[in-house]
C-alpha positions in Angstrom: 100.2 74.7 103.7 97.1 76.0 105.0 98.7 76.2 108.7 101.4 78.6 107.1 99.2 80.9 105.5 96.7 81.2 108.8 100.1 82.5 110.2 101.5 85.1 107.4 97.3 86.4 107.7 98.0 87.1 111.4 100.9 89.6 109.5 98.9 92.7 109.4 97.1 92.5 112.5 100.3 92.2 114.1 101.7 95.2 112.5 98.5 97.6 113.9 100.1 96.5 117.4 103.1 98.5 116.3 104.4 102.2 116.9 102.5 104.3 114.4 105.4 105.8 113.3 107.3 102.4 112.2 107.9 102.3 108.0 106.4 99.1 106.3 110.3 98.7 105.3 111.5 98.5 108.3 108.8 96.0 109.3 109.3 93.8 106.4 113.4 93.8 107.4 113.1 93.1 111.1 110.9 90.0 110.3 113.3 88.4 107.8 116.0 89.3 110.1 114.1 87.8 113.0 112.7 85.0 111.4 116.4 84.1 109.5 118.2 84.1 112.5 115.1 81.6 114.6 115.4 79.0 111.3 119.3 79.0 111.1 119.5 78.3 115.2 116.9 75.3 114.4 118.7 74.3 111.4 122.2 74.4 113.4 120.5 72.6 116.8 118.7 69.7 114.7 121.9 69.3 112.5 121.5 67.1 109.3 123.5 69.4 107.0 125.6 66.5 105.1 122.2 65.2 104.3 121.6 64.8 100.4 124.3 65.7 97.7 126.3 68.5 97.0 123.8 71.8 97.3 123.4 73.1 93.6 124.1 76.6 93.2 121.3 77.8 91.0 118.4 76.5 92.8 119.5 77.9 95.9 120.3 81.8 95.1 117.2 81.7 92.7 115.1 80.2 96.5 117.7 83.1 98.4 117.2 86.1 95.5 113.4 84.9 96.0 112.4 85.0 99.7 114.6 88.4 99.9 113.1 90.6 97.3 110.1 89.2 97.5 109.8 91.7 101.1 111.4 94.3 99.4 109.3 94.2 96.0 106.4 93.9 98.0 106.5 96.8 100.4 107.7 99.4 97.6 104.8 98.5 95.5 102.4 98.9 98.2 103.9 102.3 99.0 103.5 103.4 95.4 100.1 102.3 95.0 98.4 101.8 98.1 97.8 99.0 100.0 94.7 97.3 98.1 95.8 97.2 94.8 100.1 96.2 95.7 98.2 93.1 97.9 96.1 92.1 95.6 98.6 92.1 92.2 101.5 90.9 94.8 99.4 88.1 95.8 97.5 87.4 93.5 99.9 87.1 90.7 102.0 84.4 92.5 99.7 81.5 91.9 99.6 82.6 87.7 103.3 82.9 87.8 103.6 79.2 89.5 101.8 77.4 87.6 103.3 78.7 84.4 107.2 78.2 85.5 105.6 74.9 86.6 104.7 74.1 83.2 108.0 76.2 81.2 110.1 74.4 83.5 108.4 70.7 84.2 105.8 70.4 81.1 103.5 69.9 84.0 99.9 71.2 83.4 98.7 72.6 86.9 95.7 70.9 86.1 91.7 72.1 85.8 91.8 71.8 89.8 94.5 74.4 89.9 92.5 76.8 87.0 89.0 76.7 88.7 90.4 77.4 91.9 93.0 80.3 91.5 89.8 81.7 89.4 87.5 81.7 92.4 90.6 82.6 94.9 91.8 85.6 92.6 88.0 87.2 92.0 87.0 86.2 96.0 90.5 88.2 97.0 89.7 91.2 94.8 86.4 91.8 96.4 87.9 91.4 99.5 91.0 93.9 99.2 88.4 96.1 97.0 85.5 96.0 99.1 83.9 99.2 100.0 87.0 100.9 99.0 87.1 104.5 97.4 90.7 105.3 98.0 92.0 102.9 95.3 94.5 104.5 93.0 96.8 103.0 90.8 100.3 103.4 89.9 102.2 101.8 86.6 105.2 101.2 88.0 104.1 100.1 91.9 101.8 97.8 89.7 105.2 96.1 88.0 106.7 95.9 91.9 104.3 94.2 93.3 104.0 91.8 90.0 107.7 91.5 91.2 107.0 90.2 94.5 104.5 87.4 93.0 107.3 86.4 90.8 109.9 86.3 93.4 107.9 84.1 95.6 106.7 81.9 92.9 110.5 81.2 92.1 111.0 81.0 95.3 108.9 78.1 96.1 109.9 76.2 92.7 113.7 76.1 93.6 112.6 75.4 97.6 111.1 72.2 95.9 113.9 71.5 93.7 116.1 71.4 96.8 113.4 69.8 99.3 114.1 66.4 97.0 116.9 64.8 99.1 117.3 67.5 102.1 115.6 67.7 105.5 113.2 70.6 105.3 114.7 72.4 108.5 118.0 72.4 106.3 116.9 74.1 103.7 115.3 76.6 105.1 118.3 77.4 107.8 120.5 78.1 104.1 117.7 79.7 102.5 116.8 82.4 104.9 120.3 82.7 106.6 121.3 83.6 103.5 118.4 86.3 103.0 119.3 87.7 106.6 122.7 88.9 104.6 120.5 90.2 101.4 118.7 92.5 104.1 121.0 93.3 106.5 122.9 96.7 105.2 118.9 97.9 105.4 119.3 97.4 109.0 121.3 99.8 109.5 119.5 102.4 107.1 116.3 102.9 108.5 115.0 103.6 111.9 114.8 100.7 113.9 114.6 102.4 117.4 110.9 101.0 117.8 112.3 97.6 118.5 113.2 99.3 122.2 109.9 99.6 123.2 108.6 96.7 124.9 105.3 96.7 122.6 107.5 97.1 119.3 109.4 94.5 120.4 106.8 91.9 120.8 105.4 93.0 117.5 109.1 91.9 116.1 109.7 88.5 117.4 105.6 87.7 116.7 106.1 89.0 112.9 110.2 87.3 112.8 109.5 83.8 114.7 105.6 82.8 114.0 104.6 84.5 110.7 108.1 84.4 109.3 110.3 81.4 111.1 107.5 79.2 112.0 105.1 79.6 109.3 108.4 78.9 106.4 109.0 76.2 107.9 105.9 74.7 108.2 105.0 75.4 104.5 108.2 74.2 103.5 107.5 70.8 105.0 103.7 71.1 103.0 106.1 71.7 100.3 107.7 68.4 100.1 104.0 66.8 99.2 102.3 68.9 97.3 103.2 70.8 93.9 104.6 74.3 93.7 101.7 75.3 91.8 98.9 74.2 94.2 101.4 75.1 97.2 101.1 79.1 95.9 97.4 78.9 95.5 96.8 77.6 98.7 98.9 80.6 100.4 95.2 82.7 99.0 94.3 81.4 102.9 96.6 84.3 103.5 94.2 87.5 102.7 91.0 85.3 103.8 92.7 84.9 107.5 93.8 88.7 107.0 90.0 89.7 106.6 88.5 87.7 109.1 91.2 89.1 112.0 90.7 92.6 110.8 86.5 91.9 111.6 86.7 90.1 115.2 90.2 91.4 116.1 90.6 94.9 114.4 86.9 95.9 114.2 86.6 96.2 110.9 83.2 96.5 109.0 83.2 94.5 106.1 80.1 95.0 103.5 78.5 92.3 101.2 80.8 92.1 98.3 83.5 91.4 101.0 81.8 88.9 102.4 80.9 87.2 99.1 84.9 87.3 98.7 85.4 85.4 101.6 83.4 83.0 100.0 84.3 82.8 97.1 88.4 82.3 98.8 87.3 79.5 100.8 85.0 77.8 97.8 88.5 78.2 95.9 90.5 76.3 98.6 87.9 73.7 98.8 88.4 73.1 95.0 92.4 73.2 95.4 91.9 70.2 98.4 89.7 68.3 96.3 91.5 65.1 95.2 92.8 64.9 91.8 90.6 62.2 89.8 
């Protein structure tokens, strides 16, 4: 889990490598293009599809509707309300949402473990996103987007798990994301995509579509299988934490000491999380 959300932190970085003028949209649509396309090849090559009983239908557009909008919420409630506040409320909200469908859908209690360390993740992400920054402004509506986006993904990984119980994870992923690619594609062809021509816009592409997006699903969907959806979400807080520390020794960013006390408090949060259940 922790592999997969070193990866999606290497997302941003990634995207300061690309041609100024790309649109987050259009970044956001060539990765799950990309990354759909990589995980349907693997799933096709490695075979196994007869594997397990008859797919159920709910689960799997609920895991399709939520790895689709889940970019598109996202990057429309960013553009709304700036990039601090739609990260923060799109990440952070995913964990709250999981564990409560957890326990509306299972009667399973996340468990203190869960609480103290979503706490710690959630406050140690705000003053990380928040840090030192005076252009915060928030917007109502790009506030209910990016809640959006932490819903979709939390419903996303529930019904991932649901179908992870008697199918190879490769498998479920090929269906899952193949069947996103077809969500996403008419956007394809709507916005500007002539960046992908330049050599440096391309390698931007296939880093975001086959490591953060291709790679890093499948890796957490095989986490998946052996942990719960709840802790599974929280853990994906590694996400900003990897984010901050690239944008310091990669980017050059200068971070101040509430920022760094977020980074703390993130990986005190992920230490709880790993603890052991008693």
């Amino acid at each position: 889990m922790l592999t997969a959300s070193v990866l999606w932190g290497t997302t941003g970085t990634a995207q300061t490598f690309a041609p100024p003028s790309v649109s987050p949209l259009a970044v956001g649509t060539v990765r799950m293009v990309f990354g759909g396309v990589v995980l349907v090849l693997l799933a096709v090559i490695k075979g196994g599809w007869r594997a397990g009983p008859r797919w159920p239908i709910r689960p799997t557009l609920l895991a399709t509707a939520g790895v689709a909008f889940y970019q598109l919420f996202f990057f429309a409630g960013v553009a709304r309300t700036g990039v601090a506040v739609g990260t923060i409320v799109g990440i952070g909200s995913s964990p709250i949402f999981a564990g409560l469908l957890t326990w509306l859908i299972w009667r399973q209690w996340p468990g203190r473990n869960w609480f103290i360390a979503t706490g710690l993740a959630l406050l140690g992400c705000t003053l990380l996103i928040l840090a030192d920054n005076s252009s915060v402004h928030v917007n109502i509506v790009g506030i209910f987007l990016a809640m959006g986006a932490g819903l979709s993904y939390a419903i996303f990984t529930i019904a991932s798990k649901m179908l992870l119980v008697d199918r190879p994870a490769h498998v479920v992923t090929g269906v899952l994301f193949g069947l996103g690619v077809l969500v996403v594609l008419p956007l394809w062809w709507y916005l500007d995509m002539s960046w992908l021509a330049e050599p440096r816009g391309l390698l931007v592409g296939l880093h975001l579509g086959v490591v953060t997006m291709a790679t890093a699903y499948l890796v957490f969907t095989l986490g998946l299988q052996r942990v719960s959806a709840a802790t599974a979400v929280s853990l994906t807080l590694a996400e900003p934490l990897t984010a901050g520390l690239l944008g310091i020794f990669v980017v050059g960013e200068q971070l101040g000491p509430s920022a760094w006390l977020g980074i703390a408090l993130l990986f005190a949060g992920l230490l709880v999380l790993t603890r052991p259940a008693k």
